[in-house]
C-alpha positions in Angstrom: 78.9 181.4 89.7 75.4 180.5 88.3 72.7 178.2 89.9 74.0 175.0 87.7 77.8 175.6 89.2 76.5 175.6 92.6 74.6 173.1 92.2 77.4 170.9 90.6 80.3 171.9 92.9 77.7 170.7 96.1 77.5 167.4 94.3 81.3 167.0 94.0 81.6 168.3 97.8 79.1 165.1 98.9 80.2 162.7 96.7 84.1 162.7 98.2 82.8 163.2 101.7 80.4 160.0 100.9 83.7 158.3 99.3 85.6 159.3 101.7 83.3 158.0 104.6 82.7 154.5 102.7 86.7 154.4 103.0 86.8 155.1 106.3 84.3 152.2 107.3 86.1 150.0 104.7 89.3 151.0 107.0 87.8 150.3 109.8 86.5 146.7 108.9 89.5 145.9 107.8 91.6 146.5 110.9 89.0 144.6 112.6 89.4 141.3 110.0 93.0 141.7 110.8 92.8 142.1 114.5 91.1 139.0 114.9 92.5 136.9 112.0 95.7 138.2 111.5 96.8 140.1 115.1 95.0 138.5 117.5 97.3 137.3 120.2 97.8 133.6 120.1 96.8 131.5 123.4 99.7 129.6 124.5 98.7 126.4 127.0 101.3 124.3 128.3 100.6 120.4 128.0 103.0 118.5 129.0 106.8 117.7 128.9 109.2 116.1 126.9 110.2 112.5 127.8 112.0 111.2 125.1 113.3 112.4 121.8 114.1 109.2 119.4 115.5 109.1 116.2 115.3 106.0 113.5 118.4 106.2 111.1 117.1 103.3 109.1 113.5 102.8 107.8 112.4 100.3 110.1 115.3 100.2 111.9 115.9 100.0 115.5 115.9 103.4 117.5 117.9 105.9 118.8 117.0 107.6 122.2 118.7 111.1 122.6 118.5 114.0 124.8 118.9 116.4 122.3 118.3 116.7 118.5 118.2 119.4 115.7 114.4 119.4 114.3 114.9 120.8 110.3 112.8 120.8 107.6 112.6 116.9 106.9 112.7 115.5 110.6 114.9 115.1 113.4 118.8 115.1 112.9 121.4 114.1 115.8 125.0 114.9 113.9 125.4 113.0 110.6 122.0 111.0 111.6 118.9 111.7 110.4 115.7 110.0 110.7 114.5 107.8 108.2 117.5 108.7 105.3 118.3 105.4 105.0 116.2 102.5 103.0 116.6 99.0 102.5 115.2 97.9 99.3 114.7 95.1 97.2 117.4 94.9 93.6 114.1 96.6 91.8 113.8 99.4 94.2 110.8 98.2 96.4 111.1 99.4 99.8 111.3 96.5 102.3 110.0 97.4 105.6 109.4 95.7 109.2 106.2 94.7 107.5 108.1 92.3 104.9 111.0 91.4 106.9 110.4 91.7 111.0 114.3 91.2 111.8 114.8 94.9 110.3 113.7 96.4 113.6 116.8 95.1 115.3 119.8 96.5 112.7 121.0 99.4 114.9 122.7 102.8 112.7 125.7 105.0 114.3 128.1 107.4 112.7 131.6 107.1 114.1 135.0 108.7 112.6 133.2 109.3 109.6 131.4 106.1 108.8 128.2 104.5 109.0 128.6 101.4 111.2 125.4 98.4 111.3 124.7 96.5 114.1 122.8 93.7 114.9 122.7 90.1 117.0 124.9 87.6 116.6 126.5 89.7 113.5 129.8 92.1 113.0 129.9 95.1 113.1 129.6 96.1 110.0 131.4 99.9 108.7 131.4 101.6 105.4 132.1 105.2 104.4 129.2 107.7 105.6 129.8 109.4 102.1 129.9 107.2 98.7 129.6 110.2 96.0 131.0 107.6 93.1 128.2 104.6 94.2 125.2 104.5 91.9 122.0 106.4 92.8 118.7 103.8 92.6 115.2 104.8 92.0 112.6 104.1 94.7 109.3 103.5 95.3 108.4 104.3 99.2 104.2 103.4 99.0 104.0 104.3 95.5 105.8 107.8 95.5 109.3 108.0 93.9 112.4 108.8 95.6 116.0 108.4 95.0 118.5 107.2 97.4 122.9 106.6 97.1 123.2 103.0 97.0 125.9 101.9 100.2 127.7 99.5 98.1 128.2 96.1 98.4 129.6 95.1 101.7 126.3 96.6 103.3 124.5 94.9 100.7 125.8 91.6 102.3 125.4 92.0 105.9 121.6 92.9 105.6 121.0 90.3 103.1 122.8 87.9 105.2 121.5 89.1 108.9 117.5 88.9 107.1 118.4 85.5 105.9 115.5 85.6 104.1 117.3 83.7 100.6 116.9 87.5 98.9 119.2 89.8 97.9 118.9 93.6 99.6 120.7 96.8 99.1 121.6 99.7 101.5 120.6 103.1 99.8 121.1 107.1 101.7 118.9 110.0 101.4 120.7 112.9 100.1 120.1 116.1 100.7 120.5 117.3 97.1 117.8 114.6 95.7 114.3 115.6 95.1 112.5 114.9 98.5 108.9 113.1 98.6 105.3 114.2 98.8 103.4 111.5 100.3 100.6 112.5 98.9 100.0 115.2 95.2 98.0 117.2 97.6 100.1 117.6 101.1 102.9 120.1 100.7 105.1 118.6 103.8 108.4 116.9 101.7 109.8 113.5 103.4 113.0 111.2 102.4 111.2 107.8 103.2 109.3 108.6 106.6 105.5 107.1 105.9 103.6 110.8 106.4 104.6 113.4 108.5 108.7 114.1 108.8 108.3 114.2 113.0 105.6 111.8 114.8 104.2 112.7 118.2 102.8 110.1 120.9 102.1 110.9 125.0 103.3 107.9 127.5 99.6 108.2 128.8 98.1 106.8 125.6 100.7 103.8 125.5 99.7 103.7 129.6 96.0 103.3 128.4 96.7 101.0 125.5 98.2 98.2 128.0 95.3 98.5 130.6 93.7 96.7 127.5 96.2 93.9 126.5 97.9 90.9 128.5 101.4 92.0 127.9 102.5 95.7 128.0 103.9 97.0 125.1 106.7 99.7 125.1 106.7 103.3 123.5 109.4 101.3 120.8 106.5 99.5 119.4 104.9 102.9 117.9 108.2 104.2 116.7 107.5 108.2 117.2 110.1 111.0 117.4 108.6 112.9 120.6 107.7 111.1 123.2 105.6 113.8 125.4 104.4 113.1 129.5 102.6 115.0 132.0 99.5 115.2 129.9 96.1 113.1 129.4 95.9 109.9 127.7 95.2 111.2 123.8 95.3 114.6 124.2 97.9 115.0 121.6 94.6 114.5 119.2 93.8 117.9 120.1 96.9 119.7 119.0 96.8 121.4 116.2 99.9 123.7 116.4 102.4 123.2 119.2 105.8 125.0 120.3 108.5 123.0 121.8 111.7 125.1 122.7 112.0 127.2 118.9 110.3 124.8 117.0 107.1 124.9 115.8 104.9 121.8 114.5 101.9 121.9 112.7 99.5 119.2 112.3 99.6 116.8 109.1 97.0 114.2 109.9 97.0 110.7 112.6 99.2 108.0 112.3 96.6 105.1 110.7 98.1 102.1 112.7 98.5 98.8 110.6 100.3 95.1 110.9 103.6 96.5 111.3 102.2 97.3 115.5 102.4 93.6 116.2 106.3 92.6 115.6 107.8 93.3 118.9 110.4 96.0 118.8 112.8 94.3 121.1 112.7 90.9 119.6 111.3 90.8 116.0 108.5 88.2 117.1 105.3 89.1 115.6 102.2 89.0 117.3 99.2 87.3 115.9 96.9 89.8 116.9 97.8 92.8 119.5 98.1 95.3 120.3 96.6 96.1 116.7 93.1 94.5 117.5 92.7 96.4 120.3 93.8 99.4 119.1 90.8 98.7 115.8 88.4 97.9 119.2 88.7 102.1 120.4 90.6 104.1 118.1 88.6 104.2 114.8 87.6 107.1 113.0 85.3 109.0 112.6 82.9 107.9 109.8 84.0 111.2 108.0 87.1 110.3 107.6 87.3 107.0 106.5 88.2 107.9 103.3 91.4 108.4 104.6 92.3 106.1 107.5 90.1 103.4 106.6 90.2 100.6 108.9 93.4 102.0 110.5 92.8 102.8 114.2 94.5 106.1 115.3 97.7 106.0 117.4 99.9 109.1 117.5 100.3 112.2 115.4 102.2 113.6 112.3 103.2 117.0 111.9 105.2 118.8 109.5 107.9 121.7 111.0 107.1 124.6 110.5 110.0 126.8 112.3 113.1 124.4 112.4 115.2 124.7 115.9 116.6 122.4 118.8 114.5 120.1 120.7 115.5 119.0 124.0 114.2 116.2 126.4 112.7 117.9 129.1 111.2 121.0 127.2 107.8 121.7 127.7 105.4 121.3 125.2 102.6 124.5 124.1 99.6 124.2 122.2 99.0 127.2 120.3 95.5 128.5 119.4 94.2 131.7 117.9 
């Protein structure tokens, strides 16, 4: 072997131990980045307990208090129930809401023997089948995003248009779980029926506690109309969870619940208030001037959050916040 081999065999030699060390620190930075973003363990703190799990059938609709319910994909479920499948709209497709007609809070929804039965004061019981497959399907608009929904036929058509007794004409439409669900927004991935945001909504008993130690009259949980209803924890501290674990489910955050007009009609009676508690929520629970962009003039009450592992939730179960 002459001068010129040696020479060029020495050169091979260092280059692969220099590639071979730059691979090794490569390695090595790289089960560092995934040690800490990746497998670092995740810090589990309890924060409180939950008190009540409630489910609204009907969009604006009067609510359901369980002890245990099924937490999928698109909400909470309680057997055939499922929060916010059904709509009342206007013959165009409009949704109608508490906002346009107060006296929807008070039309209760059960499933018994296989159909959907309506309630409300001073009006029969109304039943019709839970399952229509031959009634039309309507187009909707749910704050200007499309959605479909089975129209309930006509005999529910009459008892909401006659218990709103508002001179209109209203129709009864279902969710199903075949139609295309909604994105409230192009940019959110979480899919909805016609909740508002988020498919569950999160409020502690010690923010309602501190709202009232600001108004004349109390106001009750009802008024806010969340799913989870969580005690044993400080006034707004649900604004701090990002990620939680309740039982198997997980919930991630989607955004706050911007508060509006709909805060003032009493859940129990369908009066409307001319000004609480939404003026002094506005006095304490703005936003941040970053974010008005998206909240506006909304004051904060409560939290969205999309469901990220589906399971059972149970009153009672305690409540993590997970952080990395």
């Amino acid at each position: 072997m002459n001068f010129k081999d040696v020479v060029v065999n020495a050169f091979r030699q260092t280059k692969k131990a220099l590639l071979c060390a730059v691979g090794c620190i490569f390695a090595y930075l790289g089960l560092g980045f995934g040690y800490k973003y990746l497998l670092k363990p995740k810090k589990v703190t309890h924060v409180g307990v939950v008190s009540q799990l409630i489910i609204h059938p009907l969009k604006s609709g009067k609510g359901l208090s369980v002890t245990t319910a099924e937490c999928w994909e698109m909400g909470l479920k309680y057997g055939e129930l499922k929060d916010r499948h059904w709509l009342v709209i206007t013959e165009d497709g409009h949704q109608v809401t508490g906002l346009q007609e107060p006296r929807l809070v008070l039309v209760s929804m059960t499933i018994e023997g296989g159909e959907l039965c309506l309630n409300g004061p001073g009006m029969e019981e109304q039943r019709i089948p839970l399952q229509q497959p031959g009634n039309a399907v309507a187009n909707c608009r749910v704050w200007r995003t499309d959605v479909q929904g089975r129209d309930c036929g006509d005999q529910a058509s009459l008892w909401i248009s006659r218990f709103l007794d508002s001179g209109k004409t209203f129709r009864l439409v279902q969710f199903e779980s075949h139609m295309k669900p909604r994105r409230p927004t192009e940019n959110m991935a979480q899919r909805v029926a016609y909740s508002d945001i988020g498919a569950v909504m999160l409020l502690s008993e010690a923010s309602v506690t501190d709202l009232n130690t600001r108004l004349e009259r109390d106001v009750t949980v009802a008024q806010f109309r969340p799913n989870v209803v969580v005690s044993d924890c400080a006034a707004y501290a649900e604004d701090s969870w990002d990620e939680i674990q309740i039982g198997n489910v997980r919930l991630s955050w989607v955004m706050s619940c911007g508060r509006c007009n709909f805060t003032k009609v009493n859940a129990e009676t369908a009066i409307v208030d001319s000004k609480q508690p939404l003026e002094a929520l506005k006095s304490y629970r703005l936003c941040d001037p970053s974010e008005k962009h998206i909240y506006k003039s909304s004051p904060l009450f409560g939290q969205y959050y999309r469901v990220s592992r589906c399971g059972v939730l149970k009153v009672g179960d305690p409540v993590y916040r997970i952080s990395y």
